[in-house]
mmCIF file of the protein (N, C-alpha, C, O) and its ligand, coordinates in Angstrom:
data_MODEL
# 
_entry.id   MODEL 
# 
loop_
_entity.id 
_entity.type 
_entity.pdbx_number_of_molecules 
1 polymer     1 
2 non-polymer 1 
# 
_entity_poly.entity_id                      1 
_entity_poly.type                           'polypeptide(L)' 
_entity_poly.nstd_linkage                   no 
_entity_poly.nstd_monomer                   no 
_entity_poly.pdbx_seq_one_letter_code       
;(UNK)(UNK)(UNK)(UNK)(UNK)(UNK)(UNK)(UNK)(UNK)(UNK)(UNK)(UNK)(UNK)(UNK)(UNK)(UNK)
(UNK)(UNK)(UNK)(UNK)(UNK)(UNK)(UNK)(UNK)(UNK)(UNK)(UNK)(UNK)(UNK)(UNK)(UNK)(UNK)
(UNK)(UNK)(UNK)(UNK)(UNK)(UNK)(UNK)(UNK)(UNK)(UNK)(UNK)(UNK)(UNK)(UNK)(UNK)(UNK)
(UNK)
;
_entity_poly.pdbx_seq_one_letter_code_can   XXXXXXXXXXXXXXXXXXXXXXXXXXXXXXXXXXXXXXXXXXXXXXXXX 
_entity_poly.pdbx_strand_id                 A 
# 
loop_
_entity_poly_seq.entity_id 
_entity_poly_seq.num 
_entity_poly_seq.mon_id 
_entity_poly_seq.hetero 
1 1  UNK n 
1 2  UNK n 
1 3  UNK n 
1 4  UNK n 
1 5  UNK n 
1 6  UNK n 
1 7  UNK n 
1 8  UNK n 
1 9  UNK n 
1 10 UNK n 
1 11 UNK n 
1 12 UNK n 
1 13 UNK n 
1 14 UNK n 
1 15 UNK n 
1 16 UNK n 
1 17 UNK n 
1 18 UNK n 
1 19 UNK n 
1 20 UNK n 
1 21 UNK n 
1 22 UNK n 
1 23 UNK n 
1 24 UNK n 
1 25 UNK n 
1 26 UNK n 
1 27 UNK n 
1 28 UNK n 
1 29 UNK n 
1 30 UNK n 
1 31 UNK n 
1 32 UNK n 
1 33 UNK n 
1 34 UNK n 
1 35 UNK n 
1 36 UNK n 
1 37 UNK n 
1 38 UNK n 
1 39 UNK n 
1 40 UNK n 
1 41 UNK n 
1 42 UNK n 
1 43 UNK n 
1 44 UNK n 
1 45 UNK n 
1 46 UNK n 
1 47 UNK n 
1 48 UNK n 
1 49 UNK n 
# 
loop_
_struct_asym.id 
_struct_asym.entity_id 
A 1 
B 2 
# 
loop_
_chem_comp.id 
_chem_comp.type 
_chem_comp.mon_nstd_flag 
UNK 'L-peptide linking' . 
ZN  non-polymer         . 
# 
_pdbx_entity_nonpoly.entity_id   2 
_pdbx_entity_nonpoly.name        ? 
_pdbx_entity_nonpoly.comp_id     ZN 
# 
_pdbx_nonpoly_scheme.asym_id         B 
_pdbx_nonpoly_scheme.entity_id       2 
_pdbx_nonpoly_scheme.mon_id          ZN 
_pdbx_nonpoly_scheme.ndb_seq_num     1 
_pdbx_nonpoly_scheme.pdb_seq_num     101 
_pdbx_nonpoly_scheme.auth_seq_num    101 
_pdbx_nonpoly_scheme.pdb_mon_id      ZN 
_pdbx_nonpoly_scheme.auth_mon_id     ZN 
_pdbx_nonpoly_scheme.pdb_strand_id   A 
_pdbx_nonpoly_scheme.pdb_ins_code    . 
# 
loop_
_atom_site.group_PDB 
_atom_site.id 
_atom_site.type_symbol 
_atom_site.label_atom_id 
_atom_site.label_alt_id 
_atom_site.label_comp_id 
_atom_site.label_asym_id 
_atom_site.label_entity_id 
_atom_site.label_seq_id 
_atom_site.pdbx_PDB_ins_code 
_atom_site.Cartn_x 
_atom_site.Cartn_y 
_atom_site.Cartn_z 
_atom_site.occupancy 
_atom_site.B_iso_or_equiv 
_atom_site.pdbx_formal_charge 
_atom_site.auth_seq_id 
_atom_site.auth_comp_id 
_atom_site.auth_asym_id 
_atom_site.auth_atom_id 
_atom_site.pdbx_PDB_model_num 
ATOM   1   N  N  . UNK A 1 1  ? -0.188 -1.679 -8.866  1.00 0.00 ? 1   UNK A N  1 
ATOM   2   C  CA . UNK A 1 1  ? 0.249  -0.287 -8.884  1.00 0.00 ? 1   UNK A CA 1 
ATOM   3   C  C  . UNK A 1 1  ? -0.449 0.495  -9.994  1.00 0.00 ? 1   UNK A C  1 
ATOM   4   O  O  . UNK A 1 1  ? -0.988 -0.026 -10.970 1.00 0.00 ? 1   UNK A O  1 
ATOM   5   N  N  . UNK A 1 2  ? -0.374 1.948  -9.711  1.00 0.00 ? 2   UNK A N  1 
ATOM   6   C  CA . UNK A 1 2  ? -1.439 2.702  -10.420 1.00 0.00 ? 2   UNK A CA 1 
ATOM   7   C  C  . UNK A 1 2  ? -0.560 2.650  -12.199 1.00 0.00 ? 2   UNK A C  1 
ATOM   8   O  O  . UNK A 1 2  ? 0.671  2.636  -12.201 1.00 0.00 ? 2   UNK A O  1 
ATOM   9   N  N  . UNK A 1 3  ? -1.203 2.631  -13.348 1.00 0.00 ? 3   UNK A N  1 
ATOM   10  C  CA . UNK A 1 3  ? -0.537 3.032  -14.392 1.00 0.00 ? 3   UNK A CA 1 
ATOM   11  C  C  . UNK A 1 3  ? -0.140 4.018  -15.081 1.00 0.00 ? 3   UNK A C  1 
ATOM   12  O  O  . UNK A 1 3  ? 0.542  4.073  -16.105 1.00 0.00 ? 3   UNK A O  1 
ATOM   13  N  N  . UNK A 1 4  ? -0.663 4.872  -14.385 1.00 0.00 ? 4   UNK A N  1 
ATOM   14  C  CA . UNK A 1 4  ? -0.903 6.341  -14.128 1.00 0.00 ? 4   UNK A CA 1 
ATOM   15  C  C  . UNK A 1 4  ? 0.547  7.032  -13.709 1.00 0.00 ? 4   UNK A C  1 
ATOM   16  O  O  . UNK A 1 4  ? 1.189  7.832  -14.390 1.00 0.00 ? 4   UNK A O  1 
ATOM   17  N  N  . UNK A 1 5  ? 0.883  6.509  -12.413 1.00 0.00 ? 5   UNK A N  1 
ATOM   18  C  CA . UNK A 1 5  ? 1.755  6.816  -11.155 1.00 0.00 ? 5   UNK A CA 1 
ATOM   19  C  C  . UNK A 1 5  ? 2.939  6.702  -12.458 1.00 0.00 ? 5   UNK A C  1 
ATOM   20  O  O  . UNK A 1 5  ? 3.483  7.706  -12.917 1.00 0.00 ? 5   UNK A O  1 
ATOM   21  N  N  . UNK A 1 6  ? 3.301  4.903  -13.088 1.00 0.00 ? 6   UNK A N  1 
ATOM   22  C  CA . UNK A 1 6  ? 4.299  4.827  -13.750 1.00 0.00 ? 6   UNK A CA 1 
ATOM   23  C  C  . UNK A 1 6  ? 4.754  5.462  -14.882 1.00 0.00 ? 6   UNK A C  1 
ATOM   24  O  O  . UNK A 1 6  ? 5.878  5.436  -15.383 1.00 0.00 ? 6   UNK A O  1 
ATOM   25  N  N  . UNK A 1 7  ? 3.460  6.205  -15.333 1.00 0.00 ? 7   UNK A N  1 
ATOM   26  C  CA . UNK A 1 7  ? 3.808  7.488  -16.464 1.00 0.00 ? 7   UNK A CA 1 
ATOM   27  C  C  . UNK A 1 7  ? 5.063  8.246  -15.417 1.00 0.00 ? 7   UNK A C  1 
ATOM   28  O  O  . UNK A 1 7  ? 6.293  8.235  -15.462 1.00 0.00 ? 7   UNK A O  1 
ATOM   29  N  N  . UNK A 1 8  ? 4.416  8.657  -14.818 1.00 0.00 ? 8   UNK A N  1 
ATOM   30  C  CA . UNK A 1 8  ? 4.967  9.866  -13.753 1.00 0.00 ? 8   UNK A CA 1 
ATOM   31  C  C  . UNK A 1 8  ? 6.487  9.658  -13.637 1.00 0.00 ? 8   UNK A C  1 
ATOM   32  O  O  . UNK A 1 8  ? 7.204  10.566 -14.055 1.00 0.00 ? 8   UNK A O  1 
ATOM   33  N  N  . UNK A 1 9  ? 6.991  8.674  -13.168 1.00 0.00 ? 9   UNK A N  1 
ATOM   34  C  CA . UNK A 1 9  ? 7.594  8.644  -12.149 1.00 0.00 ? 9   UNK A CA 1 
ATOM   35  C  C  . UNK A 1 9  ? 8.535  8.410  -12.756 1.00 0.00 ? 9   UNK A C  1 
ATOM   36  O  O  . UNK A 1 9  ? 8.276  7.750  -13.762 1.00 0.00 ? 9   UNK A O  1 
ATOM   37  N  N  . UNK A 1 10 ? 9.921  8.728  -12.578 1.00 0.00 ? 10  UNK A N  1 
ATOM   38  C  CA . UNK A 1 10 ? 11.381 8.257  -13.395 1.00 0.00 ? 10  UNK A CA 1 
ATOM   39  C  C  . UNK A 1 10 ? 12.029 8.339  -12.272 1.00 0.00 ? 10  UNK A C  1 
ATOM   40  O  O  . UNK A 1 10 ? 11.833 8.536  -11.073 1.00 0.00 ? 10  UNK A O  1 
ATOM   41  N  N  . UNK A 1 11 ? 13.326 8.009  -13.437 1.00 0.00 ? 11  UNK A N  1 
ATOM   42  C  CA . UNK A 1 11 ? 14.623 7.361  -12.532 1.00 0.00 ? 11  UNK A CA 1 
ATOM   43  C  C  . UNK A 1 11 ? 15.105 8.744  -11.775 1.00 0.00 ? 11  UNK A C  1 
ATOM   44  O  O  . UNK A 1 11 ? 14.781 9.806  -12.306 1.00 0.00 ? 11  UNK A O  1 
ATOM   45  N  N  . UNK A 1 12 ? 15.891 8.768  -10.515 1.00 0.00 ? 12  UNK A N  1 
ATOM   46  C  CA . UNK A 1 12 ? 16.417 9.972  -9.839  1.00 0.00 ? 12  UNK A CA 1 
ATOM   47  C  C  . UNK A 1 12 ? 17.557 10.408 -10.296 1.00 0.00 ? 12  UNK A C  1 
ATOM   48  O  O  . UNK A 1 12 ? 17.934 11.579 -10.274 1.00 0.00 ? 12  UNK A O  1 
ATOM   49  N  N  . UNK A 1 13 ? 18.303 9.211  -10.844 1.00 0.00 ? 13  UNK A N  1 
ATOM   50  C  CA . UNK A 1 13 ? 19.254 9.677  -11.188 1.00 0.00 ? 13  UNK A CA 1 
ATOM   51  C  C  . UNK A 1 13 ? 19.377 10.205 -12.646 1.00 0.00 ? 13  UNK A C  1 
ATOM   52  O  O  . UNK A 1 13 ? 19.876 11.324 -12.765 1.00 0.00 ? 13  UNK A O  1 
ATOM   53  N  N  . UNK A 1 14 ? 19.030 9.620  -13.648 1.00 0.00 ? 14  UNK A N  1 
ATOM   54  C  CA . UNK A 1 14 ? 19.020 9.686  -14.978 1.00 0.00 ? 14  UNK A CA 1 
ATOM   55  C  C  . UNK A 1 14 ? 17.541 10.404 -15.716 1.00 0.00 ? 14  UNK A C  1 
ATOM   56  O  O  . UNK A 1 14 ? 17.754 10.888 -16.827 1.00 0.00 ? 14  UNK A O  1 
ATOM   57  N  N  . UNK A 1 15 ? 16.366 10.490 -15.300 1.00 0.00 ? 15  UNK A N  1 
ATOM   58  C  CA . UNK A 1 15 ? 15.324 10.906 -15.663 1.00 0.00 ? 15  UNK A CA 1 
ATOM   59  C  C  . UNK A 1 15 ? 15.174 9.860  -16.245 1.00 0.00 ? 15  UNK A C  1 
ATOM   60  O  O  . UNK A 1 15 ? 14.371 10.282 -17.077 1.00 0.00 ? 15  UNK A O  1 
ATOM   61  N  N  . UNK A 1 16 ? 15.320 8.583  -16.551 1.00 0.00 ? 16  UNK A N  1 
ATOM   62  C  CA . UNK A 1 16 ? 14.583 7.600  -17.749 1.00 0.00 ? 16  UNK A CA 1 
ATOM   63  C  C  . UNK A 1 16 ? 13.364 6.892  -16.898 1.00 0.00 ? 16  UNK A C  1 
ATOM   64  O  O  . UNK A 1 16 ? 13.154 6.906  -15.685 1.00 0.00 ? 16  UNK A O  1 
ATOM   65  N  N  . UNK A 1 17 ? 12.643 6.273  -17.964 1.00 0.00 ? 17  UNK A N  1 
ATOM   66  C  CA . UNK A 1 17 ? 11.364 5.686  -17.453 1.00 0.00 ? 17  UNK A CA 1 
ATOM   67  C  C  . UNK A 1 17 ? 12.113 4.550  -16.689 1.00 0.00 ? 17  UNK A C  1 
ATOM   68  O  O  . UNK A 1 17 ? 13.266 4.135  -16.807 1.00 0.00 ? 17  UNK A O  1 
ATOM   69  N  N  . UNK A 1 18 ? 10.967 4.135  -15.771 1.00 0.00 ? 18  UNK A N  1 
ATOM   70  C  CA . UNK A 1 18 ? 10.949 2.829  -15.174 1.00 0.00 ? 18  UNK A CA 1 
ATOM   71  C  C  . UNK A 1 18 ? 10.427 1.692  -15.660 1.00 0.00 ? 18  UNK A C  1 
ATOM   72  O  O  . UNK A 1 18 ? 9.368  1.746  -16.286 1.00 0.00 ? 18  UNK A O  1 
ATOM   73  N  N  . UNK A 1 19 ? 10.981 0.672  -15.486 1.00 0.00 ? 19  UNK A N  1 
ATOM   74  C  CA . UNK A 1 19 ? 9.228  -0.235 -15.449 1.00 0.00 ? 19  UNK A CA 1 
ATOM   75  C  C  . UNK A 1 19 ? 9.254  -1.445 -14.719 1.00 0.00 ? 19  UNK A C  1 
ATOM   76  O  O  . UNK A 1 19 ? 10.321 -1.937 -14.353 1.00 0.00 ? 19  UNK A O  1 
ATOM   77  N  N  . UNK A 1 20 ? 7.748  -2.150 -14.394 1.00 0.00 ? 20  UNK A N  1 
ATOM   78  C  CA . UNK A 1 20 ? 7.733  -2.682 -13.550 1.00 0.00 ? 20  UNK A CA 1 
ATOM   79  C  C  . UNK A 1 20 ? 8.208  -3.929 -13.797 1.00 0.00 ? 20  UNK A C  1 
ATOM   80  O  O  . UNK A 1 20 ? 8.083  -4.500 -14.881 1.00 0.00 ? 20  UNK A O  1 
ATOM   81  N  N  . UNK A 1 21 ? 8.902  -4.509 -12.562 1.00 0.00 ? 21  UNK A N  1 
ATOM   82  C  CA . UNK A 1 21 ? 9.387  -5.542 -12.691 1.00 0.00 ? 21  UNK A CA 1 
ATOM   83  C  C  . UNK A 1 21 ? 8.820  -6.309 -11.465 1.00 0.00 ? 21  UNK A C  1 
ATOM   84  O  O  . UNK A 1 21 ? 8.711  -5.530 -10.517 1.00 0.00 ? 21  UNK A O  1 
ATOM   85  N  N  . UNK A 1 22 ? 8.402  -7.637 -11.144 1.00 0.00 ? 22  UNK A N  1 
ATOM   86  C  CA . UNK A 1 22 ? 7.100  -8.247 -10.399 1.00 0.00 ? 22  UNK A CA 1 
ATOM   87  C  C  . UNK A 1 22 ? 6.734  -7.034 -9.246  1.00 0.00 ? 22  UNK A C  1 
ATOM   88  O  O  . UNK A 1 22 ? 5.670  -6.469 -9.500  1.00 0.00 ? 22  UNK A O  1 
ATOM   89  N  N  . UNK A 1 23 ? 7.294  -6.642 -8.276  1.00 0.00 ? 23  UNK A N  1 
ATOM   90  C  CA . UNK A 1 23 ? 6.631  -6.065 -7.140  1.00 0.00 ? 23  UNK A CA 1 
ATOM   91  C  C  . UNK A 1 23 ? 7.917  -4.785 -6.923  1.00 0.00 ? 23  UNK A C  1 
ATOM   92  O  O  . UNK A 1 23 ? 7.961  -4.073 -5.919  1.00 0.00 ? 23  UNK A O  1 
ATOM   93  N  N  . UNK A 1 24 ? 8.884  -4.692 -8.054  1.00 0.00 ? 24  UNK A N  1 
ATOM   94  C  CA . UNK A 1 24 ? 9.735  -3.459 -8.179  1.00 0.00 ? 24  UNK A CA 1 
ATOM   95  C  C  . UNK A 1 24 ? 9.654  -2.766 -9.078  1.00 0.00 ? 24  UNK A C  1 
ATOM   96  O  O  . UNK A 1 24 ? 8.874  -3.274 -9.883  1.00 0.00 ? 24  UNK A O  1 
ATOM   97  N  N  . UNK A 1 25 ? 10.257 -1.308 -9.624  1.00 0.00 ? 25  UNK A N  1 
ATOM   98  C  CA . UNK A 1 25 ? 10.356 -0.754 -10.435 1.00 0.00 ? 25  UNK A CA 1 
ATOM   99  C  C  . UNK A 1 25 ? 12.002 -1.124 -10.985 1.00 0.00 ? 25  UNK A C  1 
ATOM   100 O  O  . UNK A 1 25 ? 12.912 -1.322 -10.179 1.00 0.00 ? 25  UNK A O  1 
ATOM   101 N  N  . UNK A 1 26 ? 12.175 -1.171 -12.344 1.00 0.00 ? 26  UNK A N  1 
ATOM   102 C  CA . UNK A 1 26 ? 13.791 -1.052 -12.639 1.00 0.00 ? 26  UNK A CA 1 
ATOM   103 C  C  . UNK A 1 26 ? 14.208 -0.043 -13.619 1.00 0.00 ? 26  UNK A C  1 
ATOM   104 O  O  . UNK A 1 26 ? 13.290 -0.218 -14.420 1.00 0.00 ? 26  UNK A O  1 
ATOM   105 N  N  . UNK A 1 27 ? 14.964 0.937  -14.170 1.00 0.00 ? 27  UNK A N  1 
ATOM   106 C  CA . UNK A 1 27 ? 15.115 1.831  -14.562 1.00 0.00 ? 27  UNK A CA 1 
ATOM   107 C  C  . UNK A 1 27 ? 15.682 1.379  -15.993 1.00 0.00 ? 27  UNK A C  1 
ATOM   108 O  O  . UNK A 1 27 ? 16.640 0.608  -16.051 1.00 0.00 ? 27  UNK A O  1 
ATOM   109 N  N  . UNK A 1 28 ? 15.098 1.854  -17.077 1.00 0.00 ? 28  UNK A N  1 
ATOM   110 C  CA . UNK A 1 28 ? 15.607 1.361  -18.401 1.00 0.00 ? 28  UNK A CA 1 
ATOM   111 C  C  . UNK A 1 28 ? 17.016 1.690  -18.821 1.00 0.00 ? 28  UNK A C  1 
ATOM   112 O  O  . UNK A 1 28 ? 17.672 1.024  -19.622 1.00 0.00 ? 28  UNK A O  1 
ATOM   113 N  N  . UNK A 1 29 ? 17.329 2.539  -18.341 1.00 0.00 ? 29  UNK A N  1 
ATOM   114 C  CA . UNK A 1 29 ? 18.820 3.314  -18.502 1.00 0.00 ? 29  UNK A CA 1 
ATOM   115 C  C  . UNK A 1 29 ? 20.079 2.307  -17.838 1.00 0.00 ? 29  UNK A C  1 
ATOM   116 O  O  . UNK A 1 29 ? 20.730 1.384  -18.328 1.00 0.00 ? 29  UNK A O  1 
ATOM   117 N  N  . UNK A 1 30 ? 20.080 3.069  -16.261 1.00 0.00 ? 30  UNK A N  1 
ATOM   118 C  CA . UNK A 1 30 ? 20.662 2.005  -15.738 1.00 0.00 ? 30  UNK A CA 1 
ATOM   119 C  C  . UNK A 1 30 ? 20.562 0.688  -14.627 1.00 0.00 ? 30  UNK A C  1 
ATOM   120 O  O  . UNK A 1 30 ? 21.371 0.063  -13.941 1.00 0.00 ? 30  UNK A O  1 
ATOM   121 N  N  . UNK A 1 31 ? 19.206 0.655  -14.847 1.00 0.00 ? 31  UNK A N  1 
ATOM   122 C  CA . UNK A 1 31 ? 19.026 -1.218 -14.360 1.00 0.00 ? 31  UNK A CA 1 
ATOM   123 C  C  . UNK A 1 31 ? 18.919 -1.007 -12.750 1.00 0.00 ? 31  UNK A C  1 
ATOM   124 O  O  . UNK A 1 31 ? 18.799 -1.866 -11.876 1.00 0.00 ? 31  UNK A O  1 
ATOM   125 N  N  . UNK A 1 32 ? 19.005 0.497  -12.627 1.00 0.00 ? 32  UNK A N  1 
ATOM   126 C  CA . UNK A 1 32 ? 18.897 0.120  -10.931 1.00 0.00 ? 32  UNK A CA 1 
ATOM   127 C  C  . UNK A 1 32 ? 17.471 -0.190 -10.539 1.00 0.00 ? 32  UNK A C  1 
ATOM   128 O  O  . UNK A 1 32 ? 16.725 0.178  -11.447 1.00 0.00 ? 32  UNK A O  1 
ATOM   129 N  N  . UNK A 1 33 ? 16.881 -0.669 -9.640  1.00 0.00 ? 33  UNK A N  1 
ATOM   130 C  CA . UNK A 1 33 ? 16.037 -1.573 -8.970  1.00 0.00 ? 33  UNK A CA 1 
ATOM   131 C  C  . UNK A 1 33 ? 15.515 -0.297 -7.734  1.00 0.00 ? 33  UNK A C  1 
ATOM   132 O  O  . UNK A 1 33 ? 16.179 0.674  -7.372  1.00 0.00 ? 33  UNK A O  1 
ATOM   133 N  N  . UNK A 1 34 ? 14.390 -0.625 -7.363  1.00 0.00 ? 34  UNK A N  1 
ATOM   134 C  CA . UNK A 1 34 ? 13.789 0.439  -6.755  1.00 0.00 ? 34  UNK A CA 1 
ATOM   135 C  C  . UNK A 1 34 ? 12.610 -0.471 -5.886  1.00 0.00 ? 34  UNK A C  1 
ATOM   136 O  O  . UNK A 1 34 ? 12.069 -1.484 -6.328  1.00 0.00 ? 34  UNK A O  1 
ATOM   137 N  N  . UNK A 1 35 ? 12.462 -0.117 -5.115  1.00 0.00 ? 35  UNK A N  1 
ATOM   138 C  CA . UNK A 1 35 ? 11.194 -1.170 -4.026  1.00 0.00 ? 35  UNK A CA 1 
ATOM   139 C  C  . UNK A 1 35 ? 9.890  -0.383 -4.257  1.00 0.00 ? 35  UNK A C  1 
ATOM   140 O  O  . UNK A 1 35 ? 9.699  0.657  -4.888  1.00 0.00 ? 35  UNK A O  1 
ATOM   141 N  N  . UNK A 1 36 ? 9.214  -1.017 -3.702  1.00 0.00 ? 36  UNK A N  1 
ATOM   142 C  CA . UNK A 1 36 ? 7.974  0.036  -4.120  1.00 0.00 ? 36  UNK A CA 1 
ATOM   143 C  C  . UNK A 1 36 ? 7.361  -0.871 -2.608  1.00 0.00 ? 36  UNK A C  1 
ATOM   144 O  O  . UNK A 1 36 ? 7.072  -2.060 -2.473  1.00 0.00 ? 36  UNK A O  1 
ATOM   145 N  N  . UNK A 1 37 ? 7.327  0.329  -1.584  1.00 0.00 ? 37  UNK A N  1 
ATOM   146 C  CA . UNK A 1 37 ? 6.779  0.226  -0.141  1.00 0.00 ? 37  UNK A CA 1 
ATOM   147 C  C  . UNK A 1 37 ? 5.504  0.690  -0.251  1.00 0.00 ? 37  UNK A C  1 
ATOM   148 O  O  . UNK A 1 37 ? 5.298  1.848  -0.613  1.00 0.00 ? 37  UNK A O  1 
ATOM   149 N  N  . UNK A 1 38 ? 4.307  -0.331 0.107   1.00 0.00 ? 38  UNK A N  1 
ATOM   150 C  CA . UNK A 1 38 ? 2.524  0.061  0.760   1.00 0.00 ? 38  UNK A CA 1 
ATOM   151 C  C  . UNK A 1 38 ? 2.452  0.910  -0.222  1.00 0.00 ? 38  UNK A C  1 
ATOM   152 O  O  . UNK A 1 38 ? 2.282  2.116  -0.047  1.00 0.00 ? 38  UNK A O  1 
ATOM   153 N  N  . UNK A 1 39 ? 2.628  0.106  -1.858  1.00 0.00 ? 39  UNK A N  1 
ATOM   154 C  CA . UNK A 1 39 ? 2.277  1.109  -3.284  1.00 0.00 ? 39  UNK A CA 1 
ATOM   155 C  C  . UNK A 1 39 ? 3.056  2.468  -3.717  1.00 0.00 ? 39  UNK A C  1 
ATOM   156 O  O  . UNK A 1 39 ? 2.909  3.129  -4.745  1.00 0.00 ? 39  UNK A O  1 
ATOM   157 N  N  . UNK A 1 40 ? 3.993  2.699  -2.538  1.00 0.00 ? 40  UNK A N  1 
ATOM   158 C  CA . UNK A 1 40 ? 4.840  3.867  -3.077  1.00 0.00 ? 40  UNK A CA 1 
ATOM   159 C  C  . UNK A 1 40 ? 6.250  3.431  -3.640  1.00 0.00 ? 40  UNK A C  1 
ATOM   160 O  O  . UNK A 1 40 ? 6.459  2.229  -3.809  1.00 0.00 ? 40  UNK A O  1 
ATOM   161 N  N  . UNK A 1 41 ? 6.784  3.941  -3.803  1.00 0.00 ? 41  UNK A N  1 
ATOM   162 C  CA . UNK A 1 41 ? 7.898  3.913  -5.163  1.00 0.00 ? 41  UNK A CA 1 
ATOM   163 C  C  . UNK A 1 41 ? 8.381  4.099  -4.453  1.00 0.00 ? 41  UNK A C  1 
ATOM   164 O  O  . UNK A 1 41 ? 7.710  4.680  -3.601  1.00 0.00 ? 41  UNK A O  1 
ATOM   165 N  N  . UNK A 1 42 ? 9.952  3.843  -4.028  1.00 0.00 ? 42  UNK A N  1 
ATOM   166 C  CA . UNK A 1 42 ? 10.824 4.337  -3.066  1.00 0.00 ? 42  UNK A CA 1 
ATOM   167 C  C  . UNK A 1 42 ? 12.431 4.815  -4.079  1.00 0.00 ? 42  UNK A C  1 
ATOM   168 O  O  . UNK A 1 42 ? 13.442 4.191  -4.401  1.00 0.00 ? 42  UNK A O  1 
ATOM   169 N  N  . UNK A 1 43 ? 11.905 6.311  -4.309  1.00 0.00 ? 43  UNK A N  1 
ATOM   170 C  CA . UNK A 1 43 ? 12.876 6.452  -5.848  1.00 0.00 ? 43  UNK A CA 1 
ATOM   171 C  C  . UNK A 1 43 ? 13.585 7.537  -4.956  1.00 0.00 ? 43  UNK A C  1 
ATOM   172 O  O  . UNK A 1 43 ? 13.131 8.661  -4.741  1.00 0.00 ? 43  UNK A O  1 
ATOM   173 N  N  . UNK A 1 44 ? 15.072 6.900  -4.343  1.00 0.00 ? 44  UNK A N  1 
ATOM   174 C  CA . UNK A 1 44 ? 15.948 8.010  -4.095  1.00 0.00 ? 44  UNK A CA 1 
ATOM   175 C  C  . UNK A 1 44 ? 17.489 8.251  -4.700  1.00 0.00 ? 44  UNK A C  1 
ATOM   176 O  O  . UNK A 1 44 ? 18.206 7.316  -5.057  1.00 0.00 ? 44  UNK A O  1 
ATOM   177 N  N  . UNK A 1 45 ? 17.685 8.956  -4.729  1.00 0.00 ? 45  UNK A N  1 
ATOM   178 C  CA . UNK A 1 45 ? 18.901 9.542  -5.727  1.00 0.00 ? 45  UNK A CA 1 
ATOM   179 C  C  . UNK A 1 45 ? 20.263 8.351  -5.219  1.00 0.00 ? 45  UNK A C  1 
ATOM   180 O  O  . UNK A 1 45 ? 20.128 7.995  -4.048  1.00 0.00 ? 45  UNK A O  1 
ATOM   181 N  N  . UNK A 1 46 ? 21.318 7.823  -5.842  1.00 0.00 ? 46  UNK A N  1 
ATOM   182 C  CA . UNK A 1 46 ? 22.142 6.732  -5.286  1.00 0.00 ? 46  UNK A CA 1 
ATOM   183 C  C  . UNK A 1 46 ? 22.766 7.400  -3.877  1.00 0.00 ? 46  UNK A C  1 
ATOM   184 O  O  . UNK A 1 46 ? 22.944 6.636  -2.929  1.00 0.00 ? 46  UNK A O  1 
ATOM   185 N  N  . UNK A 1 47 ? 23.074 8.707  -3.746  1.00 0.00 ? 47  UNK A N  1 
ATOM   186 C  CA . UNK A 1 47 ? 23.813 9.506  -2.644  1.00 0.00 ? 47  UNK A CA 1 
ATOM   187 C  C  . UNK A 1 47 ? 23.122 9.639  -1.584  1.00 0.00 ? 47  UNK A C  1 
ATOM   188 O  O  . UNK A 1 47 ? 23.460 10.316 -0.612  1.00 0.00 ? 47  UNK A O  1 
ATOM   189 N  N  . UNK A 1 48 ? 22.030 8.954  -1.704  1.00 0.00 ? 48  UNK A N  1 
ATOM   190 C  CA . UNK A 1 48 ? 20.720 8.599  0.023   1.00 0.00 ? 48  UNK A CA 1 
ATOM   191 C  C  . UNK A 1 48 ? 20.891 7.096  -0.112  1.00 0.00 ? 48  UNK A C  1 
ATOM   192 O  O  . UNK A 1 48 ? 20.350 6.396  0.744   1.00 0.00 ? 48  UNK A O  1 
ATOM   193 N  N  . UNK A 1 49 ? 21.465 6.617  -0.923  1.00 0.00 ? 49  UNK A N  1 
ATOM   194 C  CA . UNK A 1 49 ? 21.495 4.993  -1.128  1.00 0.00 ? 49  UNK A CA 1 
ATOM   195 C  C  . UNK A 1 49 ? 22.057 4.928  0.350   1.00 0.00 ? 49  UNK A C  1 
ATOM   196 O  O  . UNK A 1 49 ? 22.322 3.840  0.861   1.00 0.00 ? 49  UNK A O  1 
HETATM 197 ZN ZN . ZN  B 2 .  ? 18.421 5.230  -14.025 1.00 0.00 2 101 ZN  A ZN 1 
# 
């Protein structure tokens, strides 16, 4: 994944950084877990959960 992208990209719910965890993102704040589909991040707010 780009290192670039992971500057970018935060949590939906909280704004905190992510980081990568083997082939997911996890949110430093609160630990939620995020997939990352064909290199995209799949970062949606818990209320689309
Ligand atoms: Zn969070």
């Amino acid at each position: 994944m780009e290192k670039e992208l992971l500057e970018i990209i935060c949590c939906p719910d909280d704004k905190e950084d992510l980081k990568l965890k083997k082939d997911k993102l996890e949110c430093k704040k609160c630990k939620r877990i995020f997939d990352i589909r064909n290199g995209v991040p799949v970062l949606l707010p818990k209320y689309l959960d």
